[in-house]
Phi, psi and omega in degrees: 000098162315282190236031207269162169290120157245121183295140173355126165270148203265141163255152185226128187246136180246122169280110167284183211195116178284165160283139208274151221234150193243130180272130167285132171257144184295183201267166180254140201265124157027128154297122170305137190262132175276130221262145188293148201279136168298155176276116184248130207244113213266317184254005153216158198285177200269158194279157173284163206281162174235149190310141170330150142253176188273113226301132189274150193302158200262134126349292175306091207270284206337133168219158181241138185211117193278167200223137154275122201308135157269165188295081196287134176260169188305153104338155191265103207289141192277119167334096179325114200302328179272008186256275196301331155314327170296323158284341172301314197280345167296325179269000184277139197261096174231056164088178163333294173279056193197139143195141220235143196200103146008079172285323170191178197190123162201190227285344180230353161226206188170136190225118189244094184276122214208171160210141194197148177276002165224179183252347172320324185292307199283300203299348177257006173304300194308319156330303183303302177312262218319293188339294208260018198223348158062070187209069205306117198277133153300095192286113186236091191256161177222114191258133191250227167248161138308340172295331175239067118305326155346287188348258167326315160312325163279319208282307172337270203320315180292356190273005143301334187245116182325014187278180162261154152283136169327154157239130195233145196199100171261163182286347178199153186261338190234133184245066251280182189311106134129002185284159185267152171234150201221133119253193207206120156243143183230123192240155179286126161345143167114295194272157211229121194271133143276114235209102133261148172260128192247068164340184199250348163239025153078023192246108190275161156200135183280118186267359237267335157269026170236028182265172179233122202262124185245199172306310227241346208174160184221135180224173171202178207205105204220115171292144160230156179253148173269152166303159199311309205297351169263317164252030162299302185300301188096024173252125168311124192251137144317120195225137121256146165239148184220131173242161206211103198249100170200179180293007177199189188296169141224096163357289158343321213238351178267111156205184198222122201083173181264156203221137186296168176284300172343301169302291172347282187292329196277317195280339173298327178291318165297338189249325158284312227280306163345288222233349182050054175234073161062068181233147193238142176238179175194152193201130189264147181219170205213165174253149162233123191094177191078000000 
């Protein structure tokens, strides 16, 4: 997939289903005993008849009466707990190089991913999170270079914006030297991905003719080799990819051979940032080597 569309993947949401509750039906109240016929008498008049007697009272004392409900106003609706938790964590300030981003949440736990060039920033977000939400987040740092600080800096800005985010899920994390590494991205119908890899010096490359385009979804599957002198040292390197999702194309991001990141991204941001018109990025990160 260059640029292709890919359509809505159907989502199924599982419901619980309360159990359905069986109502007592109330007793049915007594037949009234019916009254005996007089006796007619030829040499005397007939005695008068005598009233029924009266239907014995139902066992059943419940009555029902309808009513009118009174008129209750709504309750005042409460901030959504995983909107203001997200926002809490977009906005916590860990320096130049960090960022940080909510994944998922609920009343007793939190799940947090980030990249940065160091773990002090994170430890004192967790710190921070637990303080003000009194909930310890499970922290997932991807320590990067200083050369892909881009990143975390394009992913900030953009993390403000209301679009969906792409969905990106590579197969491993640890890749060894010259090996393929594969995901799958899945996007809301419509819309046109841009797919770069941003090396460990901070060297951009457009990936976007090696995705393979399917109904529901798009993948690839891309060897990459380190350079002599990265794998002499023998040390695992940081690799990200980022993808970058909004309705239409971005020029900027079409580019051909590698290229720094430094450039790359400040003119891609400028050119969404131009028309706002709802674009979202996400970005995976994977080691090479070692």
């Amino acid at each position: 997939m260059s640029k292709s569309k890919t359509p809505a993947p159907q989502v199924t949401e599982n419901q619980n289903q309360a159990p359905a509750s069986t109502a007592r039906q109330p007793a049915a109240p007594e037949a009234a005993t019916q009254p005996a016929r007089p006796k007619v008498s030829t040499t005397q008049p007939a005695p008068l008849p005598q009233p029924p007697p009266a239907n014995k009272p139902s066992q059943n004392t419940d009555v029902a009466i309808n009513l009118p409900k009174p008129q209750v106003p709504p309750p005042a609706n409460k901030p959504d707990a995983l909107a203001q938790r997200a926002s809490w964590v977009r906005d916590f300030s860990g320096g130049n190089c960090f960022y940080a981003t909510l994944t998922s949440a609920t009343g007793t736990s939190a799940a947090i991913e980030g990249f940065g060039t160091a773990v002090q920033p994170f430890e004192q977000l967790l710190g921070a999170f637990q303080s003000r939400f009194n909930v310890e987040p499970d922290i997932s740092v991807r320590l990067i270079t200083p050369s892909q600080c881009g990143v975390p800096t394009f992913l900030h800005l953009l993390d403000r914006s209301e679009a969906e985010r792409p969905q990106l899920v590579l197969d491993r994390t640890s890749v060894p030297d010259g090996s393929p590494i594969s995901g799958t991205l899945v996007t809301r119908g419509g819309l046109i991905s841009s797919v770069l890899l941003i090396n460990h010096n901070g060297t951009a490359f457009n990936l976007d003719s090696r995705m393979v385009a399917q109904p529901d979804r798009a993948t690839f599957k891309i060897a990459i080799d380190l350079a002599a002198d990265d794998k002499a040292a023998g040390k695992a390197l940081p690799q990200v990819i980022l993808v970058i999702t909004g309705p239409r194309d971005v020029q900027a991001a079409m580019f051909a051979g590698p290229t720094p990141a430094s450039e790359v991204l400040p003119r891609i941001l400028k050119e969404i940032q131009a028309d706002d018109s709802g674009f979202s990025a996400t970005a995976k990160y994977f080691r090479l080597g070692g």
